[in-house]
C-alpha positions in Angstrom: -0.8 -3.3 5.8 1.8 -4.7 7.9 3.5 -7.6 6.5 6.5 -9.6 7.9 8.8 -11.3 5.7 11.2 -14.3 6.3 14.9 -12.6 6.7 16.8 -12.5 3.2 20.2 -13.9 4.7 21.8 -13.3 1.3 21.6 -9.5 2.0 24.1 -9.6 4.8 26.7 -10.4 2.2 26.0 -7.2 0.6 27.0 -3.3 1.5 24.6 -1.0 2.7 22.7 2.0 1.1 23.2 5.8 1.5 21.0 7.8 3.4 18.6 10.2 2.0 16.5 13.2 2.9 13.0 13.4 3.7 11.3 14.5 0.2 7.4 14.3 -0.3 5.2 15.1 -3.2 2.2 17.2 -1.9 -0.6 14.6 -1.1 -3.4 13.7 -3.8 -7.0 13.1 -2.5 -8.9 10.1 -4.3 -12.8 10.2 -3.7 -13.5 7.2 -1.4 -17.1 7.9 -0.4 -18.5 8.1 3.2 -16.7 7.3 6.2 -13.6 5.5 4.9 -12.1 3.7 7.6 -9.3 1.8 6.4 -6.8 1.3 3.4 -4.6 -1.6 2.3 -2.3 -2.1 -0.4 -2.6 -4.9 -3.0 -2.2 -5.8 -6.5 -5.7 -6.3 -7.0 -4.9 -7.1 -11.6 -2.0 -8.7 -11.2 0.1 -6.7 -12.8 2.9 -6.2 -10.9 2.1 -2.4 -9.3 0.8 -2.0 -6.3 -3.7 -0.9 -6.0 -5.4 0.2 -3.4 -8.6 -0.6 -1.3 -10.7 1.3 1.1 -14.1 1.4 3.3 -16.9 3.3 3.0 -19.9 3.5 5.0 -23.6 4.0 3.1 -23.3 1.8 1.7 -21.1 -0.3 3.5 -18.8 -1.6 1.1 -14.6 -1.7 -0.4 -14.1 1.0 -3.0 -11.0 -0.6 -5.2 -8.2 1.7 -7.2 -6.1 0.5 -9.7 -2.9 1.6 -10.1 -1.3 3.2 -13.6 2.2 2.0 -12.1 3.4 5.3 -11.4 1.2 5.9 -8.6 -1.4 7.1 -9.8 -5.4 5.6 -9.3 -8.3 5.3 -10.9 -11.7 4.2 -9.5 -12.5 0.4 -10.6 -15.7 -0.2 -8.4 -16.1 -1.6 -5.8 -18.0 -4.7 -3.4 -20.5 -4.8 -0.9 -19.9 -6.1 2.3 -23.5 -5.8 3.8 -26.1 -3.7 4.8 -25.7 -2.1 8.2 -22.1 -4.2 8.7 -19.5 -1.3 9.4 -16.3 -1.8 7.3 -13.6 -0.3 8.7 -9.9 -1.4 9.0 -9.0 -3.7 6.2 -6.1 -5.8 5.8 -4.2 -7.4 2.2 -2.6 -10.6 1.9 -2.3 -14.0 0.5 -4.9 -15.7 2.6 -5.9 -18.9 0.8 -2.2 -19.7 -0.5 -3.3 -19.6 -4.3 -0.9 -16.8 -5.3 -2.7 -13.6 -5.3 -3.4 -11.1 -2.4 -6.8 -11.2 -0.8 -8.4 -8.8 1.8 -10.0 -9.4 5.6 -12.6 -6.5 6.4 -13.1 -5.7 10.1 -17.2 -5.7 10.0 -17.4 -3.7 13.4 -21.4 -3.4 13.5 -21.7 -7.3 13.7 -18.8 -7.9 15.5 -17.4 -9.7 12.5 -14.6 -10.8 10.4 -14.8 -12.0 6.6 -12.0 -12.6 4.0 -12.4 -11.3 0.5 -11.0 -13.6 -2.1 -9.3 -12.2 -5.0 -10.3 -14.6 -7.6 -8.1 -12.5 -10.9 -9.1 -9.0 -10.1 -12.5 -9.5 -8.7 -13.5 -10.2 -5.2 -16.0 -13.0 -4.0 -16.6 -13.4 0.0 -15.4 -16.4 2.1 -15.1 -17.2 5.4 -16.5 -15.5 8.5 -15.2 -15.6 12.3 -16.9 -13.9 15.1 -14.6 -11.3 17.0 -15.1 -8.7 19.7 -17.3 -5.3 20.3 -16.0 -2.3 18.4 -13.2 -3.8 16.7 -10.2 -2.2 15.2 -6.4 -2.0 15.0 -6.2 -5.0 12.4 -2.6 -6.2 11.8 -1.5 -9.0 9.6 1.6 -11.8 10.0 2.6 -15.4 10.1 2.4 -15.4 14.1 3.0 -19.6 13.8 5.6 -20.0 11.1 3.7 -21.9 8.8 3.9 -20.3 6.1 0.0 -19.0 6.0 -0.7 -15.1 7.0 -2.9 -15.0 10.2 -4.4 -11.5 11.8 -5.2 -9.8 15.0 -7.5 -7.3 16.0 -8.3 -5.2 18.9 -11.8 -5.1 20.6 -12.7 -1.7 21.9 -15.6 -2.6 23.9 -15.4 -6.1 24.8 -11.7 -5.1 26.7 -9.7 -7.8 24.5 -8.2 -8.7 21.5 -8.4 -11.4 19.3 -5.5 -13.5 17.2 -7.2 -15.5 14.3 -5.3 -18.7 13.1 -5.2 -19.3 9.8 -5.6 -22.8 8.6 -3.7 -22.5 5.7 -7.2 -21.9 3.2 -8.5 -18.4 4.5 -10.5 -19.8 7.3 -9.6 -19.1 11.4 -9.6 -20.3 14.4 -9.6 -17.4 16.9 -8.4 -16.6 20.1 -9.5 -14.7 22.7 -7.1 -12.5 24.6 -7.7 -10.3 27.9 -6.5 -6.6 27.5 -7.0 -3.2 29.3 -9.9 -0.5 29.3 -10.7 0.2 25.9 -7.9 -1.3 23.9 -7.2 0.6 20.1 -5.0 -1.5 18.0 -3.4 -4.5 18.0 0.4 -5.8 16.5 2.5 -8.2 15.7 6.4 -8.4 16.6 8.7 -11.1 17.1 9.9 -9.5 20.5 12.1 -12.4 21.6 13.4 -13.6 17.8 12.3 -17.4 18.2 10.3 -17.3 15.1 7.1 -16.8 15.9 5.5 -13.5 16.5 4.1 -11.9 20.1 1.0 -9.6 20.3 0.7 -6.4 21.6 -2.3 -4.1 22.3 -2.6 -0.4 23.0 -5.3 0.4 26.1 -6.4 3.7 25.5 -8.1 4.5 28.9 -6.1 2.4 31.0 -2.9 4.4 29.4 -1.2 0.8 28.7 0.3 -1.5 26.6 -0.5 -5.3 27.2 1.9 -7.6 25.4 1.1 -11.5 25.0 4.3 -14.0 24.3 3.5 -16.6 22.0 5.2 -19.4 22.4 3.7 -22.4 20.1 0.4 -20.7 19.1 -0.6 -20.0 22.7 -0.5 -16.3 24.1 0.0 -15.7 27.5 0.5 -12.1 28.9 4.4 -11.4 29.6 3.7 -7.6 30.4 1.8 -4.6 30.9 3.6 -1.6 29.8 2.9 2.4 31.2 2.2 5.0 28.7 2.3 7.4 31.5 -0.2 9.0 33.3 -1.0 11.8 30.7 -0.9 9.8 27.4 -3.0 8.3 25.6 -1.9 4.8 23.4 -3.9 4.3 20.1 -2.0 2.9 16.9 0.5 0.4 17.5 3.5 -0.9 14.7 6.1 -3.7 15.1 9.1 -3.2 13.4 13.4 -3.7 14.6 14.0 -0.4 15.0 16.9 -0.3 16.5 18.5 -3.6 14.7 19.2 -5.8 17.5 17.4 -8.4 15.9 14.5 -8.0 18.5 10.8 -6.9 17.6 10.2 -4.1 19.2 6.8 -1.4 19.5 6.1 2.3 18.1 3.2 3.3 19.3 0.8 6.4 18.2 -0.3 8.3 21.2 -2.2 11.6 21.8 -2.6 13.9 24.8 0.3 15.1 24.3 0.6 13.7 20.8 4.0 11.5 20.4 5.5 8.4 19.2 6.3 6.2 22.1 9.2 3.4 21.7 9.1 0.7 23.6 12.5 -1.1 22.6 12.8 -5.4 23.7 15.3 -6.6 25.4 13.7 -10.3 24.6 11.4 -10.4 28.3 11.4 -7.1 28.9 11.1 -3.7 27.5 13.5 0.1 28.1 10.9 3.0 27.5 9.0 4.7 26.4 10.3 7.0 24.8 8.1 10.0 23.8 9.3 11.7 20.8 6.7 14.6 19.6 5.1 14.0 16.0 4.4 17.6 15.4 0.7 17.1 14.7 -2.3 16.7 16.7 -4.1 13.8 17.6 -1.8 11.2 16.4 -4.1 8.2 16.2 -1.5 5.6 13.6 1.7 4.4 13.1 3.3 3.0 10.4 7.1 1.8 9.8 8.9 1.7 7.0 12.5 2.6 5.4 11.5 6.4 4.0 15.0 7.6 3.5 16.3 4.4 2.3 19.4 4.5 4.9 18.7 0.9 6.2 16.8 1.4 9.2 12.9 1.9 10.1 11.2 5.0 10.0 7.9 6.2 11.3 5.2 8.0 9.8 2.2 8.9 11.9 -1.3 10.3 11.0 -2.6 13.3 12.8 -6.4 13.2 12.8 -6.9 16.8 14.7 -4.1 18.5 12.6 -5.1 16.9 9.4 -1.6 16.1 8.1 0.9 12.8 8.6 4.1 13.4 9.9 7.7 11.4 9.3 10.5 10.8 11.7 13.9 9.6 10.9 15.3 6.8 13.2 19.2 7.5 13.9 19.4 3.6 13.5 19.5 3.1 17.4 15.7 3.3 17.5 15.7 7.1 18.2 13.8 9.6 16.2 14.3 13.2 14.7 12.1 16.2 14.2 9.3 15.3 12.0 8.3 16.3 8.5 4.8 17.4 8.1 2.7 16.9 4.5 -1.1 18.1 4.8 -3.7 15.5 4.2 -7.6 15.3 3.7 -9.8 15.4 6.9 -9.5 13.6 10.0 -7.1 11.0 8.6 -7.8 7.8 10.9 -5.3 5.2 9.5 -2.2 5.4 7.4 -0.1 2.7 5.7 3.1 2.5 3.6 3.9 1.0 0.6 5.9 0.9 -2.7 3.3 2.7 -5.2 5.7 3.8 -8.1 8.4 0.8 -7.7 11.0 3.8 -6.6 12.3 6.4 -5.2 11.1 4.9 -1.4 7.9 3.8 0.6 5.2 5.9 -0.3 2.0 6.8 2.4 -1.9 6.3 1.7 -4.2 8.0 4.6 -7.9 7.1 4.7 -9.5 10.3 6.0 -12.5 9.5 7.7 -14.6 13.3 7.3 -12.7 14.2 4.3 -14.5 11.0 2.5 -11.2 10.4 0.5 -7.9 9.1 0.9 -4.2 11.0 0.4 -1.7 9.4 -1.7 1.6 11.3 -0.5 4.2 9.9 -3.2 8.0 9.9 -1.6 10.7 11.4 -3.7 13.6 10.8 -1.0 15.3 8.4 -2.8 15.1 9.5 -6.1 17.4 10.3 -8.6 16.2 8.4 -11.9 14.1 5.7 -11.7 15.1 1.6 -11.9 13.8 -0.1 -15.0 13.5 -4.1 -15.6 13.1 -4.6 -19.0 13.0 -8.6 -20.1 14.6 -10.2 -23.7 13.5 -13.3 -25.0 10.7 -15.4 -23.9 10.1 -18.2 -21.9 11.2 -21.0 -21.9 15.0 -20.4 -23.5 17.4 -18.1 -23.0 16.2 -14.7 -21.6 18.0 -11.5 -20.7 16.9 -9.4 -17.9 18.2 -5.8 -18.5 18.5 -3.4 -15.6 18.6 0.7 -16.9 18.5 3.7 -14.2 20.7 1.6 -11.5 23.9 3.8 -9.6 26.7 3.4 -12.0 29.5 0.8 -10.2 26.8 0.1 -7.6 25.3 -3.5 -6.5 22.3 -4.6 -8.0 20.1 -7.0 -6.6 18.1 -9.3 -8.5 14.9 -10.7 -6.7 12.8 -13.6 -7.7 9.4 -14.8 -6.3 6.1 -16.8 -6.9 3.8 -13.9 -6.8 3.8 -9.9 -6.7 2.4 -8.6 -3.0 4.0 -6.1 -0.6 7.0 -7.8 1.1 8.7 -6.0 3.5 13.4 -6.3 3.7 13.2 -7.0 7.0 16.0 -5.1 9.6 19.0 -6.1 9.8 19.6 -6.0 5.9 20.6 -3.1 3.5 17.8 -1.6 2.5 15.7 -2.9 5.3 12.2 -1.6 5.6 11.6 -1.0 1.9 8.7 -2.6 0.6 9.1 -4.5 -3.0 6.7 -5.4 -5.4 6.7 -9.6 -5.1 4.5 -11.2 -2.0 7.0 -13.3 0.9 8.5 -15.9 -1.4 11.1 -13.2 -2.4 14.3 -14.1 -2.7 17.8 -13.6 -3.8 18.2 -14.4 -7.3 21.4 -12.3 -8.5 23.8 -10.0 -7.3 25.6 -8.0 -10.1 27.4 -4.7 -10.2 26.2 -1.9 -12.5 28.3 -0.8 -14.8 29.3 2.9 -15.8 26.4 4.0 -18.0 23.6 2.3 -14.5 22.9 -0.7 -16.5 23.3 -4.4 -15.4 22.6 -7.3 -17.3 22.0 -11.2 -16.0 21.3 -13.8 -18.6 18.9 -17.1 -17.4 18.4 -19.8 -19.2 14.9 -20.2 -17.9 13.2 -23.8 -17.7 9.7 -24.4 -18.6 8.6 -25.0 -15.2 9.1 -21.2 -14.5 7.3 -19.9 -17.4 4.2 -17.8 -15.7 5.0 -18.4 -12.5 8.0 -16.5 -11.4 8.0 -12.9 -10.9 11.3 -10.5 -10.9 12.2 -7.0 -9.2 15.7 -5.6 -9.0 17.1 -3.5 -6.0 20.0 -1.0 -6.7 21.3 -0.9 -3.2 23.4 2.5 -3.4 19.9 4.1 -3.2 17.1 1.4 -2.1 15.4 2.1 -5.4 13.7 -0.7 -7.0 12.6 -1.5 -10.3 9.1 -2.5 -12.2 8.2 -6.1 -11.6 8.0 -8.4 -14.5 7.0 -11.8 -14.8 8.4 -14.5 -16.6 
């Protein structure tokens, strides 16, 4: 799941992280059942840790995992989605505005879209929109700026993409845009930073990138971008990555397999630039701050090699030599996020012939883990206590209406790491740590917050962050 969140301007008042080394756990397989095609993240209880849901074919349906809030899962069912309808990619997010994360399942056998409502921990269908042939490549963001999370998708075998408009209560209004031969995934970016986000799609066969401009909801094609004539484009991320303040494209690619970067210079883009992944058959990309040094990362999933690899960005949107961690078989998709509440974005691959997902937990940022323990009760005075935090170092306090997966967007320290609260977060509290790693901040809290705010806490030396709790 790719989610963009609206830039914390209070972080630019603060000073940036140190860097880290690459450190993974060995990945952990989790029975999915036939086929998965696609994994999001989601707090699915509402607990403030971040579960998991994945496809699986026969029958078609989205096998959920709850989280134990240390990152590891434990089968909790699942839902049908329909006889004979393919799920593949999914995607998490607040859809229908009512505080909890939903899920929109790519239906590729009947060229279909539905949303998933999370009504408190269980799941009950909404609405449908018809998209194109073959579908895949499903990306999530608030392309209009109003405040709801829309999606688009790429169309394999109807040479298009779609954008679906969200009307602010999970239902769409879709868009139909023209691509190249065979496109393979579709992304958001806000490539020319006016506030509303741009489209681009990979075209496998054509060995190009189409990218639409959106300027007021309406997508018009600004460029088609080479891949060169012996690479193949499939996944597709949008992320800053070299902090310009400009959306810019990583892009999976096989034949050879590499990262390509196509970097914005607001109507145009330099690139690519082909950096190899070190596995084979790259077919994703995710981005995501994995050494907690401030800028974007990439981790890539390597379907013929059956492992993921991770590149370090140099900050300039230039990338190292990867590490490698084995995964289950032929993993398709890969995503980032937060499952522990520490020590960095962790990586979830949904392994299409290994019938499983890998949960690869990331240690590069560890050194103790960040806890937020609350005093008092609500309303009245309340103390929130942070233990674990770098002694004499800054700690962040962050406030928001719900718990998701919101992203620190670039640009800010930390950038790239993903917390525990959905796209309301916020500054609440900067404090610094004193010598023993604790920090305290003391609220009196009004009745009109009680069990409805949520809190994290950020220690910024290291990009760690803490449990959520709610108030």
């Amino acid at each position: 799941m790719r989610i963009h969140l609206l830039n914390l301007s209070l972080f630019a008042l603060l000073a940036g992280p140190a860097a880290a080394q690459f450190t993974f756990d060995p990945g952990v397989n989790y029975a999915v059942g036939d086929r998965p095609g696609g994994v999001a993240a989601l707090d699915i209880d509402n607990d403030g840790d971040l579960d998991l849901a994945a496809t699986a074919d026969n029958p078609d349906r989205v096998v959920l995992f709850l989280n134990n809030g240390s990152g590891v899962f434990a089968n909790a069912g699942s839902f049908a989605t329909g006889a004979g309808t393919g799920a593949e990619e999914l995607a998490a997010g607040d859809l229908d505005g009512d505080g909890d994360a939903d899920l929109a399942v790519v239906l590729q056998n009947s060229n279909r879209l539905r949303v998933w409502l999370n009504q408190g921990g269980s799941f009950t269908a909404g609405a449908m929109a018809v998209i194109g042939l073959e579908s895949r490549g499903l990306d999530i963001g608030d392309h209009d700026d109003d405040g709801d999370l829309d999606l688009t998708v790429a169309n394999r075998d109807s040479n298009t993409a779609n954008v679906l408009t969200n009307n602010g209560s999970a239902t769409f209004s879709v868009t139909t845009l023209t691509a190249g031969d065979e496109p393979r995934a579709a992304a958001f970016s806000d490539i020319d930073s006016d506030g509303d986000l741009d489209v681009a799609v990979t075209n496998h066969d054509a060995r190009t990138v189409s990218v639409f401009r959106n300027t007021g909801g309406s997508f018009a094609l600004l460029t088609t971008l080479s891949s060169g004539p012996n690479v193949r484009p499939e996944g597709i991320t949008g992320a800053d990555l070299n902090m310009d303040g400009l959306g810019d494209f990583a892009v999976a690619s096989n034949d050879p397999s590499v990262v390509q970067i196509y970097l914005s210079q607001g109507a145009s883009f330099t690139g690519p630039n082909n950096y190899a992944t070190g596995g084979i058959g790259s077919g994703d990309v995710a981005a995501a701050d994995f050494d907690c040094d401030g800028d974007l990362d990439l981790a890539t999933s390597n379907k013929d090699s059956n492992n993921l690899s991770v590149m370090a960005n140099n900050g300039a949107g230039a990338f190292g030599t990867p590490a490698i961690v084995a995964t289950g078989t032929v993993p398709e998709v890969i995503i980032a996020a937060q499952l522990d509440g520490q020590n960095g974005p962790d990586l979830v691959t949904a392994n299409q012939l290994g019938n499983n997902m890998t949960v690869v937990m990331n240690q590069s940022c560890s050194g103790g883990g960040v806890v937020l323990t609350v005093q008092g009760s609500c309303p009245g005075p309340m103390g929130f206590v942070a233990s674990g935090a770098t002694p004499g170092g800054r700690v962040i306090y962050l406030r928001a209406f719900g718990t998701g997966s919101a992203v620190i967007p670039a640009g800010n320290p930390c950038a790239g790491t993903v917390l525990g609260l959905d796209n309301s977060a916020a500054v609440a509290a900067s404090v610094t740590a004193g010598p023993g790693g604790n920090a305290l901040v003391n609220v009196n809290v009004p009745a009109a917050a009680c069990g409805r705010i949520f809190v994290q806490v950020l220690d910024v030396a290291t990009c760690r962050t803490s449990n959520v709790a709610g108030i």
